[in-house]
PyMOL Python script that loads the backbone (N, CA, C, O; Angstrom):
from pymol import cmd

cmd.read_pdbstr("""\
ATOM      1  N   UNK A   1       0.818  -1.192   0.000  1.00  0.00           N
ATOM      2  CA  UNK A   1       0.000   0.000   0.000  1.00  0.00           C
ATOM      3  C   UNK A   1       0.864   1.259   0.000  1.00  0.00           C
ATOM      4  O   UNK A   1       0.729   2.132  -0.857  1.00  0.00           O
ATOM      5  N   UNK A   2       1.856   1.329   1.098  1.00  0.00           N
ATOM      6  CA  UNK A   2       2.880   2.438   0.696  1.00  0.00           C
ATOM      7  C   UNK A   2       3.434   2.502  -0.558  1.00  0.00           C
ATOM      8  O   UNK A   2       3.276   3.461  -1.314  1.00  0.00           O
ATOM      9  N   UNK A   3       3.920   1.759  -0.748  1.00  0.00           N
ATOM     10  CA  UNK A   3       4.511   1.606  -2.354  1.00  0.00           C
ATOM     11  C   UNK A   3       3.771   2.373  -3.452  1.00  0.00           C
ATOM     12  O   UNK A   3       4.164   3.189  -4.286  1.00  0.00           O
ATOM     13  N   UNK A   4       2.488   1.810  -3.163  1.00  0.00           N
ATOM     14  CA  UNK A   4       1.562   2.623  -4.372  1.00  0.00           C
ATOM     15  C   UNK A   4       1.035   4.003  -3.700  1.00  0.00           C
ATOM     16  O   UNK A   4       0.436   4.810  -4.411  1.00  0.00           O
ATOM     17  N   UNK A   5       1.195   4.192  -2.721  1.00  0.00           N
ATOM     18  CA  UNK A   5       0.809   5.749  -2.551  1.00  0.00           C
ATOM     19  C   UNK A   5       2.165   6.302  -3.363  1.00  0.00           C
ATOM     20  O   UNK A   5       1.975   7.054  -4.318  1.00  0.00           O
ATOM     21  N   UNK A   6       3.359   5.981  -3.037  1.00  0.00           N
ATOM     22  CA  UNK A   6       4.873   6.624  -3.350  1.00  0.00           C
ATOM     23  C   UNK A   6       4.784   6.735  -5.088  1.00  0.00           C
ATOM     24  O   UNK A   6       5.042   7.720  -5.780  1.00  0.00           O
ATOM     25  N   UNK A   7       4.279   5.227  -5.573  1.00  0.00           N
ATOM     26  CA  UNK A   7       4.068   5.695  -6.884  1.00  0.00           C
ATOM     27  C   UNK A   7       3.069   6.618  -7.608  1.00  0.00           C
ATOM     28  O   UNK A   7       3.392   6.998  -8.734  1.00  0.00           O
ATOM     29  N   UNK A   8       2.229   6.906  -7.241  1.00  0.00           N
ATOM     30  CA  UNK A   8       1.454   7.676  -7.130  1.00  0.00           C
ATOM     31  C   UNK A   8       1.345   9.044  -6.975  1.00  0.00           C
ATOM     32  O   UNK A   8       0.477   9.801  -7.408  1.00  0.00           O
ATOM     33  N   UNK A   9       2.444   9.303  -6.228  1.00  0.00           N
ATOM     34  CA  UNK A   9       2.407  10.263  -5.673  1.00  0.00           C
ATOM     35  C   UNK A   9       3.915  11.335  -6.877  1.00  0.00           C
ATOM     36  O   UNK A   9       4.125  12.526  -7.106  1.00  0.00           O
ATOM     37  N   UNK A  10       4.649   9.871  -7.345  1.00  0.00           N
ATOM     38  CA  UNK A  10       5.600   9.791  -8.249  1.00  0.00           C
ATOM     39  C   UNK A  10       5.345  10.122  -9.751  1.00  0.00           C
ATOM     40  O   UNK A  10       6.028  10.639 -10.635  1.00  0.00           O
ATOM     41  N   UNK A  11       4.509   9.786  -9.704  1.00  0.00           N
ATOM     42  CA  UNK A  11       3.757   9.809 -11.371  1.00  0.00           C
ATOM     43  C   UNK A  11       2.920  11.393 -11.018  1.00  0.00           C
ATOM     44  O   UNK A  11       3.109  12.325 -11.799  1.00  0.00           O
ATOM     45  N   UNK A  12       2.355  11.510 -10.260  1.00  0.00           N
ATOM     46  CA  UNK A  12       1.807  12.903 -10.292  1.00  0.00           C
ATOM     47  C   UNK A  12       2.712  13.903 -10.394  1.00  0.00           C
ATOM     48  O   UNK A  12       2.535  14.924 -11.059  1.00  0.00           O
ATOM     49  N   UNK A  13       3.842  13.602  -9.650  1.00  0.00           N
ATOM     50  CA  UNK A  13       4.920  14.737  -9.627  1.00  0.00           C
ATOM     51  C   UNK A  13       5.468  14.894 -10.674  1.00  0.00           C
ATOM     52  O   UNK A  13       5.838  16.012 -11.029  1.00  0.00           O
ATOM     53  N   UNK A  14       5.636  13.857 -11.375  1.00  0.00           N
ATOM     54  CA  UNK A  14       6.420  14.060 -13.048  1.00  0.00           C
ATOM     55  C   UNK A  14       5.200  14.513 -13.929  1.00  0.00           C
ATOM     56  O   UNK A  14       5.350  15.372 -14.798  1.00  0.00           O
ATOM     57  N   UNK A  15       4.077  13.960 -13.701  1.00  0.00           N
ATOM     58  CA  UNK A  15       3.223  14.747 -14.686  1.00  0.00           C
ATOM     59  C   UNK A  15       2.620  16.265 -14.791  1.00  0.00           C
ATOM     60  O   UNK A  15       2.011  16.876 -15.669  1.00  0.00           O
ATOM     61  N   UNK A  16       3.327  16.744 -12.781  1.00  0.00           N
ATOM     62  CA  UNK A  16       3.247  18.187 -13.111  1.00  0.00           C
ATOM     63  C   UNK A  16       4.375  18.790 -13.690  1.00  0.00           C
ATOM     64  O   UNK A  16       4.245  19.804 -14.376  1.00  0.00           O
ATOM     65  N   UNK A  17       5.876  18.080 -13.408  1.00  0.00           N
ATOM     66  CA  UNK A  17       6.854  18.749 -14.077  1.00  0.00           C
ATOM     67  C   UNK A  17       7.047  19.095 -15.331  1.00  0.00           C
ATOM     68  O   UNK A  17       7.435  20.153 -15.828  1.00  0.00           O
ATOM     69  N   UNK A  18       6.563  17.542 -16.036  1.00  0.00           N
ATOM     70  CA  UNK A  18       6.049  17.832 -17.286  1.00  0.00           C
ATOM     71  C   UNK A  18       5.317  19.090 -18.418  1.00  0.00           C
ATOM     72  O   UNK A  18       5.501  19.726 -19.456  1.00  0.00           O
ATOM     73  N   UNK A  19       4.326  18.823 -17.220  1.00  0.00           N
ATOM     74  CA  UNK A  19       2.786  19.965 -17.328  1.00  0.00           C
ATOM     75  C   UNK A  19       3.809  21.425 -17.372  1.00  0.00           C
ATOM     76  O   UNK A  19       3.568  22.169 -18.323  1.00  0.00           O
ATOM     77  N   UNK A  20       4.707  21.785 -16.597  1.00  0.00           N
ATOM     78  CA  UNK A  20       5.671  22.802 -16.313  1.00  0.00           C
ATOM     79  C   UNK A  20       6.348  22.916 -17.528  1.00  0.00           C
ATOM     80  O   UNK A  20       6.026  23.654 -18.459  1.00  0.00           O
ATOM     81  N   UNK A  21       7.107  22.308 -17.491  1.00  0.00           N
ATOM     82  CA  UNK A  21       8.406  22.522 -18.951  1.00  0.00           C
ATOM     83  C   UNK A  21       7.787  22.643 -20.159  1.00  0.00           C
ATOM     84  O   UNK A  21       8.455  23.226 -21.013  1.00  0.00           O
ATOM     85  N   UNK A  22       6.537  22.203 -20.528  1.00  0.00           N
ATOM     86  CA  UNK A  22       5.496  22.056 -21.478  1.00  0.00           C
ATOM     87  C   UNK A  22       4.647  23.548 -21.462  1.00  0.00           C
ATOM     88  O   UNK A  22       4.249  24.016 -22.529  1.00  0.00           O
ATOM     89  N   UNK A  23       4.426  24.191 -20.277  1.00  0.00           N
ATOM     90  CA  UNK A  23       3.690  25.660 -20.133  1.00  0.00           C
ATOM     91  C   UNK A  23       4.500  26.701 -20.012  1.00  0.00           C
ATOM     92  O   UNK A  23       3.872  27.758 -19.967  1.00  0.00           O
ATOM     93  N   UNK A  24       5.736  26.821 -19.937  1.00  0.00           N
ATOM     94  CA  UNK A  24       7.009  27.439 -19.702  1.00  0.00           C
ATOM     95  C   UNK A  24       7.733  27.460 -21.027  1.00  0.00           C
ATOM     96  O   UNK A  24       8.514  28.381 -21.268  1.00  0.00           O
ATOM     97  N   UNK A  25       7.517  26.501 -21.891  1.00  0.00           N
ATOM     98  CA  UNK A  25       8.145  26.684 -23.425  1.00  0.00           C
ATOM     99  C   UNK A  25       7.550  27.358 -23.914  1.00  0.00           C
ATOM    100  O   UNK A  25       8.021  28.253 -24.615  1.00  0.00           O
ATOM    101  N   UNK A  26       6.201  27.166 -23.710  1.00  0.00           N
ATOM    102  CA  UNK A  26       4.727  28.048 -24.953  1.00  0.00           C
ATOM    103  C   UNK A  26       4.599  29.239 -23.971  1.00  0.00           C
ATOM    104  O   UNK A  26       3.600  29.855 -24.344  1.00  0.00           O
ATOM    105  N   UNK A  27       5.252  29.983 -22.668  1.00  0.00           N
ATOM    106  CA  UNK A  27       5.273  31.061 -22.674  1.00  0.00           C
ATOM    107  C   UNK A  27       6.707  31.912 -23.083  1.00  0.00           C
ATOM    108  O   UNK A  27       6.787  33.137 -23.179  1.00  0.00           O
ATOM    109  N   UNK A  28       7.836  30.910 -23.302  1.00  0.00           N
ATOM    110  CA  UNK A  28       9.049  31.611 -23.956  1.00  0.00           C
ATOM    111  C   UNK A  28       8.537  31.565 -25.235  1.00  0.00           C
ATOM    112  O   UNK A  28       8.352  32.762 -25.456  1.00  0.00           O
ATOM    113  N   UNK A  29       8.137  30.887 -26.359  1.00  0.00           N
ATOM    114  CA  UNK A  29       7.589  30.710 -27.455  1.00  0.00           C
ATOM    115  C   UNK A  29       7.083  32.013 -27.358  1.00  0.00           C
ATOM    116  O   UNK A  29       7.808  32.853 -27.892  1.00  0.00           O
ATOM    117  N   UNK A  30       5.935  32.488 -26.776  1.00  0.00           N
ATOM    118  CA  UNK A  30       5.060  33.950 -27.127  1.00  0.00           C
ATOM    119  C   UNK A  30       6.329  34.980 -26.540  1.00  0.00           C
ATOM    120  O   UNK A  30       6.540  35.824 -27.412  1.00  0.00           O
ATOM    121  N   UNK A  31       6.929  35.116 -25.754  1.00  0.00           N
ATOM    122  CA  UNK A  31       8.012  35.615 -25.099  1.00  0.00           C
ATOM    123  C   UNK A  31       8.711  36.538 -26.486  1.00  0.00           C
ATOM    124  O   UNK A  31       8.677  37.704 -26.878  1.00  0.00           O
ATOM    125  N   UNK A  32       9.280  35.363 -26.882  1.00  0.00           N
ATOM    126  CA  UNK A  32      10.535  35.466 -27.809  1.00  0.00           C
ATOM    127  C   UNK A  32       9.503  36.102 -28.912  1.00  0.00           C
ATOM    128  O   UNK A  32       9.673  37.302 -29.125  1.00  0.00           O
ATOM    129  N   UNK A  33       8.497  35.479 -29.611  1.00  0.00           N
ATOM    130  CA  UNK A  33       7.785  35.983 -30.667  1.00  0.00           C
ATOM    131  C   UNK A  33       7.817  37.810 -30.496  1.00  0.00           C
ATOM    132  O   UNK A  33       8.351  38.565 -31.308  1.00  0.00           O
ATOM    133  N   UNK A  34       6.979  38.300 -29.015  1.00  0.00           N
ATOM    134  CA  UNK A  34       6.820  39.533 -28.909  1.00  0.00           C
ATOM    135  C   UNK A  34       7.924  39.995 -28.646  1.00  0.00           C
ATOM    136  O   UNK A  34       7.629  41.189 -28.616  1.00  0.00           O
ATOM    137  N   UNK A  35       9.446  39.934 -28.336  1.00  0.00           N
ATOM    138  CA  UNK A  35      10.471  39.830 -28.446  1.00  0.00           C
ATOM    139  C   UNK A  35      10.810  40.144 -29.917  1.00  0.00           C
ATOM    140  O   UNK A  35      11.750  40.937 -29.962  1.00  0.00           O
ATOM    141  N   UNK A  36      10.390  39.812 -31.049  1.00  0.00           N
ATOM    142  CA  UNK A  36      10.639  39.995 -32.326  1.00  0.00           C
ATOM    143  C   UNK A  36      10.206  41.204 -33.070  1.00  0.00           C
ATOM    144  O   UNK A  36      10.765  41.998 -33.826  1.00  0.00           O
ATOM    145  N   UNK A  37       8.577  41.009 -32.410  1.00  0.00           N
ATOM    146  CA  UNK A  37       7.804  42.230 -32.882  1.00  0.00           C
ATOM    147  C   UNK A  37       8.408  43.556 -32.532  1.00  0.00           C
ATOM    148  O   UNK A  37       8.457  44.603 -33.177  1.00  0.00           O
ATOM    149  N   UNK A  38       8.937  43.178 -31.127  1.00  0.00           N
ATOM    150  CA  UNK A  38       9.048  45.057 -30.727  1.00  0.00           C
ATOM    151  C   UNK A  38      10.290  44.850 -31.197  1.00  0.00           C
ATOM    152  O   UNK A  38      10.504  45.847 -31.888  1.00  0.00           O
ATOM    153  N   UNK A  39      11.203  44.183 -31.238  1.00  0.00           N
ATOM    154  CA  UNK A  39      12.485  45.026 -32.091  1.00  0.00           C
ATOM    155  C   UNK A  39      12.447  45.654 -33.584  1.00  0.00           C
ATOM    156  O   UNK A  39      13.153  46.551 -34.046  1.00  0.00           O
ATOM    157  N   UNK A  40      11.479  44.963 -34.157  1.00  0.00           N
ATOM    158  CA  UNK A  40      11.311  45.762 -35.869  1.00  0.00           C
ATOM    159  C   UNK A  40      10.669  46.964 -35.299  1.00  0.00           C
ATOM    160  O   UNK A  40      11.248  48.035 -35.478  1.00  0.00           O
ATOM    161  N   UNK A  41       9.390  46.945 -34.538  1.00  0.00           N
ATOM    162  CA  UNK A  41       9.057  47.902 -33.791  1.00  0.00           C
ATOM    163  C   UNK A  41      10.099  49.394 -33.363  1.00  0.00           C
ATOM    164  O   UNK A  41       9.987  50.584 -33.658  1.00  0.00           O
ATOM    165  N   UNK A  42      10.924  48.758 -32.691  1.00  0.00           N
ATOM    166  CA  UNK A  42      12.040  49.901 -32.626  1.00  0.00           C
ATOM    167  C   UNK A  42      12.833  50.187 -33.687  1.00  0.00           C
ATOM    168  O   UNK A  42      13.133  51.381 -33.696  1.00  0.00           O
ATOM    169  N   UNK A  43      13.397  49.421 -34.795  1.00  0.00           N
ATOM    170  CA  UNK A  43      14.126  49.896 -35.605  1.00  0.00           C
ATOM    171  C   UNK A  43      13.737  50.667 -36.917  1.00  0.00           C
ATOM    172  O   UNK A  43      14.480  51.308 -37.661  1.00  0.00           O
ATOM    173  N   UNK A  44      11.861  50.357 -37.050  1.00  0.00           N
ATOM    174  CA  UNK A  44      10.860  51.023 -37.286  1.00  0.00           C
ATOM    175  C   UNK A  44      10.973  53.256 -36.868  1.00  0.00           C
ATOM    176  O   UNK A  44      11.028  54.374 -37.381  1.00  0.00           O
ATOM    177  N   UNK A  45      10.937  52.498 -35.618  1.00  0.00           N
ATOM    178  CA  UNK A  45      10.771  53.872 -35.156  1.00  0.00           C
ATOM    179  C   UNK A  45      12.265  54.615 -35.137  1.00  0.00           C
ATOM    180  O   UNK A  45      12.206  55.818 -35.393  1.00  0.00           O
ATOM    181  N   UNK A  46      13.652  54.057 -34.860  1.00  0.00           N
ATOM    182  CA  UNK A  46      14.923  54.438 -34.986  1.00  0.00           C
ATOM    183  C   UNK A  46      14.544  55.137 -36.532  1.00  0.00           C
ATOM    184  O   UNK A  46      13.979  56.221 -36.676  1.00  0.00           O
ATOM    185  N   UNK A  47      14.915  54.408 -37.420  1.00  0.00           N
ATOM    186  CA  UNK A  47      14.486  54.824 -38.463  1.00  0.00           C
ATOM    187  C   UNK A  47      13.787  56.392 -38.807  1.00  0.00           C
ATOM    188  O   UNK A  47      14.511  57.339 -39.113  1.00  0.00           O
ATOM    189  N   UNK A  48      12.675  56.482 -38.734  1.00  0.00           N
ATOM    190  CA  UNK A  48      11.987  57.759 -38.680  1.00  0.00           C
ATOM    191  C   UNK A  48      12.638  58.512 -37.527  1.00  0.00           C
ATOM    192  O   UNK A  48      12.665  59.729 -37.708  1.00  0.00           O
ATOM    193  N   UNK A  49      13.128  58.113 -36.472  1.00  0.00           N
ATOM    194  CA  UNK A  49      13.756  59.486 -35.658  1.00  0.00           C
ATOM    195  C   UNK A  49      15.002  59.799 -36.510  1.00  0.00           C
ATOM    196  O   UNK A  49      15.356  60.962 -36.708  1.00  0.00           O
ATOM    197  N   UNK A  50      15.835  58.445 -37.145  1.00  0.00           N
ATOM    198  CA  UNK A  50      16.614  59.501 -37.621  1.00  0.00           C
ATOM    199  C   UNK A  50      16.653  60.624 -38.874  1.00  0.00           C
ATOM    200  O   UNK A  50      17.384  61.591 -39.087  1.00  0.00           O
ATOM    201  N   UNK A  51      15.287  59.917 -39.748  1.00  0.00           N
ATOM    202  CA  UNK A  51      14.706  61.049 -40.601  1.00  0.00           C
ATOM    203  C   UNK A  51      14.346  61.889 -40.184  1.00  0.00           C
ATOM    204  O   UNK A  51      14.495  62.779 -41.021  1.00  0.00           O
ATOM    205  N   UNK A  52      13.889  62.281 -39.293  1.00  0.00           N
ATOM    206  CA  UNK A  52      13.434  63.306 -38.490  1.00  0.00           C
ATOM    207  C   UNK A  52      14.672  64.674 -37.687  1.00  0.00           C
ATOM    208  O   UNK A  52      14.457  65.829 -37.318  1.00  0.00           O
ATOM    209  N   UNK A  53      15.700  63.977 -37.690  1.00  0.00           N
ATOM    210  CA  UNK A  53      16.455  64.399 -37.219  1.00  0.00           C
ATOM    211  C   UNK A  53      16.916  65.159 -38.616  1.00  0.00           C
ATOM    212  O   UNK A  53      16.998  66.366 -38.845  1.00  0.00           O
ATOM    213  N   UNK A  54      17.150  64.175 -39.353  1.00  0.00           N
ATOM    214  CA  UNK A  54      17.485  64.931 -40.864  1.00  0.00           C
ATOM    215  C   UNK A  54      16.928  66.505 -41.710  1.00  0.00           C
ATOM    216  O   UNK A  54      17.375  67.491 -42.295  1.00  0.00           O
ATOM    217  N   UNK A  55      15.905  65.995 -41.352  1.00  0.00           N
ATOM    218  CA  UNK A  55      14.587  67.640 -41.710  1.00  0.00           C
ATOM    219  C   UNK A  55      14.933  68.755 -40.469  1.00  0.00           C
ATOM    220  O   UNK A  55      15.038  69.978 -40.559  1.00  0.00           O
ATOM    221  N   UNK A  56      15.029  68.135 -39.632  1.00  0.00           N
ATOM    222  CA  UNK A  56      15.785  69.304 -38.613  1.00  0.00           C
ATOM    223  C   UNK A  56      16.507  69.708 -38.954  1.00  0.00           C
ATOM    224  O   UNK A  56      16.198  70.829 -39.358  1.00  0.00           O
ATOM    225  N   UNK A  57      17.710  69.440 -39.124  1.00  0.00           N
ATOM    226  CA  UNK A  57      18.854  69.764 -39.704  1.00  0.00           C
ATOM    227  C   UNK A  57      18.809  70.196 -41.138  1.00  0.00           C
ATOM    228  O   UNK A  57      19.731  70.967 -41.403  1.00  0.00           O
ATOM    229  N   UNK A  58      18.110  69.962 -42.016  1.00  0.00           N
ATOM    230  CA  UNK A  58      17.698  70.771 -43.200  1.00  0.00           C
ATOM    231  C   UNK A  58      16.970  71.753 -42.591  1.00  0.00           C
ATOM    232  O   UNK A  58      17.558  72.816 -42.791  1.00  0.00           O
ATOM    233  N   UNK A  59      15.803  71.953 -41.831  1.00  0.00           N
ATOM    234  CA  UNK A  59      15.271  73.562 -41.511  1.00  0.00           C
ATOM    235  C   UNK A  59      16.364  74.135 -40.956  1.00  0.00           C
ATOM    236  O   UNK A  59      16.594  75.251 -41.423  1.00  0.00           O
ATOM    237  N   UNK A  60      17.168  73.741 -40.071  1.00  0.00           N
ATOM    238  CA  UNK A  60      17.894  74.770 -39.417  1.00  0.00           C
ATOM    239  C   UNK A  60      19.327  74.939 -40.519  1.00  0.00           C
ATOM    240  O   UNK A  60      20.352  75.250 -39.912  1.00  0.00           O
ATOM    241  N   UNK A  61      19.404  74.850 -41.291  1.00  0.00           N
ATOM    242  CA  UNK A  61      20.282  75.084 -42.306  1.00  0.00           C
ATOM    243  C   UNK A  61      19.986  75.944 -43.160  1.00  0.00           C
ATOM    244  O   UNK A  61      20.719  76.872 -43.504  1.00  0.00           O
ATOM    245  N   UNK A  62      18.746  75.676 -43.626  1.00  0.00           N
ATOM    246  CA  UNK A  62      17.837  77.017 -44.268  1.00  0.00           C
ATOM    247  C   UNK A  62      17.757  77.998 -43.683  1.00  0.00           C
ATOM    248  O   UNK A  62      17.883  79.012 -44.370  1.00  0.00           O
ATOM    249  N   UNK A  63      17.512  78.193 -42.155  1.00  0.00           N
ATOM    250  CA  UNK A  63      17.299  78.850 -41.700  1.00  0.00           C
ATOM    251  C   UNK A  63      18.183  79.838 -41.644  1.00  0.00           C
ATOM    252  O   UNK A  63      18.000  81.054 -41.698  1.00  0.00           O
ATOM    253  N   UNK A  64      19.339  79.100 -41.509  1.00  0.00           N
ATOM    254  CA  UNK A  64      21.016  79.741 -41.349  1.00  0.00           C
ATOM    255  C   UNK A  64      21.043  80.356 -42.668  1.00  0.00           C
ATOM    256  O   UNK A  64      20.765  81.546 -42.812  1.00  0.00           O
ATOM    257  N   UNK A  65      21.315  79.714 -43.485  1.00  0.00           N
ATOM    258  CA  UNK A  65      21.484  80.356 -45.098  1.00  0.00           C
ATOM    259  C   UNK A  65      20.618  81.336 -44.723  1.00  0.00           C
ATOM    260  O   UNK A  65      21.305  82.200 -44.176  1.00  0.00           O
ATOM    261  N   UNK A  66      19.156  81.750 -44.727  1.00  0.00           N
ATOM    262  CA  UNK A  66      18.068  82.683 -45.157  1.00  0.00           C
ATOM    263  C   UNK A  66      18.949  83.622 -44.165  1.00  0.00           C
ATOM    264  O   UNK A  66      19.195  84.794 -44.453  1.00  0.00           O
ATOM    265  N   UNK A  67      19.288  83.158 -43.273  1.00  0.00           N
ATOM    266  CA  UNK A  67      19.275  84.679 -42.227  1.00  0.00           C
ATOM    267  C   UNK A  67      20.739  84.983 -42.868  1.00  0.00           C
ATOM    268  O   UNK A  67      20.972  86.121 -43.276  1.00  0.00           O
ATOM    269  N   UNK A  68      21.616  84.074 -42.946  1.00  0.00           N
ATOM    270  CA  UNK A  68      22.991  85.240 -43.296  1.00  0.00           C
ATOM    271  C   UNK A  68      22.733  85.733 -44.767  1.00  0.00           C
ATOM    272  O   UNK A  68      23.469  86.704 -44.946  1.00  0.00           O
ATOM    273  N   UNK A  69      22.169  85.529 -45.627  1.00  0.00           N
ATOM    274  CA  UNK A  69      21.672  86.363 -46.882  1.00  0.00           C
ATOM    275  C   UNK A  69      21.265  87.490 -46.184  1.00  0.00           C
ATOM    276  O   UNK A  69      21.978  88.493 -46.150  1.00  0.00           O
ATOM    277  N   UNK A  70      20.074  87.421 -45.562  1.00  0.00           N
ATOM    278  CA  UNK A  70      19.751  88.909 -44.628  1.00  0.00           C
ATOM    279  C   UNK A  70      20.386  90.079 -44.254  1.00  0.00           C
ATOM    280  O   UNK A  70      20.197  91.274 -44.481  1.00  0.00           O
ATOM    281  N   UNK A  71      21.306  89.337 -43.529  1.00  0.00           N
ATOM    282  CA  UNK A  71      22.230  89.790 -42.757  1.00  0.00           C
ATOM    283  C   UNK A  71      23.138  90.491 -44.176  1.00  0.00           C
ATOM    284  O   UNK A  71      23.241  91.715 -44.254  1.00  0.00           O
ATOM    285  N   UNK A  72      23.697  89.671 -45.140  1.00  0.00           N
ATOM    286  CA  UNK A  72      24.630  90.138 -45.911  1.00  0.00           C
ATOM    287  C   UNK A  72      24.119  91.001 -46.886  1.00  0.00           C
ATOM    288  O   UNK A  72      24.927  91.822 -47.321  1.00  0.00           O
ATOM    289  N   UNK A  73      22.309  91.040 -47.611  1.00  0.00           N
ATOM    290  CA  UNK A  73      21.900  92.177 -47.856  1.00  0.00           C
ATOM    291  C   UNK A  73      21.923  93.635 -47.126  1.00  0.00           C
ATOM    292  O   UNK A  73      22.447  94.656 -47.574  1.00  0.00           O
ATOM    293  N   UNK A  74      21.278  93.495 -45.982  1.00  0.00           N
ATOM    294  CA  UNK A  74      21.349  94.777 -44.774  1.00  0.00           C
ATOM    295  C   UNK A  74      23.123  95.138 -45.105  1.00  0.00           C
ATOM    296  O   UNK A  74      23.383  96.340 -45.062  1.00  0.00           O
ATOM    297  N   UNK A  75      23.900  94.521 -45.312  1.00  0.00           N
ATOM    298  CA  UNK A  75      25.283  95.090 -44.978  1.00  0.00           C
ATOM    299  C   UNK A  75      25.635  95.695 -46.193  1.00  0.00           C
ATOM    300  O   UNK A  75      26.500  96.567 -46.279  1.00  0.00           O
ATOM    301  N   UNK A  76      24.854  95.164 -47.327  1.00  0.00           N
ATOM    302  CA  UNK A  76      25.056  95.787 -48.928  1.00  0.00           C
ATOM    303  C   UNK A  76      25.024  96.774 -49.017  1.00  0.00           C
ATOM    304  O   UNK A  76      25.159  97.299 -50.122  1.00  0.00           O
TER     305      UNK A  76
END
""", "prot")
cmd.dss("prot")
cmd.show_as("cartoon", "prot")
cmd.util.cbc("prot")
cmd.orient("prot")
């Protein structure tokens, strides 16, 4: 009778460990997936900041040019 409680009790324990390593893969599985998404996600968005950064730097270049023309008319 002990014996079979021990097995019993043996087989349940492996079938939760099981149950474990089996629910723990399929949450690294979604893990890693959304793991994938947000990095295109960011390099997505890297991307446009550094276009963005670019048009900055074109307005404020214009800006520069327009004003020292200004500046170098007024001095004409």
């Amino acid at each position: 009778m002990k014996q079979s409680i021990w097995n019993t009790g043996l087989a349940i324990l492996t079938i939760t460990a099981i149950t474990a390593v089996i629910h723990f893969a399929n949450v690294n599985k979604v893990i890693r997936e959304e793991n994938t998404e947000l990095q295109q996600i960011n390099a997505e968005l890297q991307l446009e900041y550094y276009k963005m950064q670019i048009q900055r730097d074109e307005a404020v270049d214009a800006v520069w040019i327009e004003n020292n023309q200004k500046m170098k008319e007024s001095t004409d």
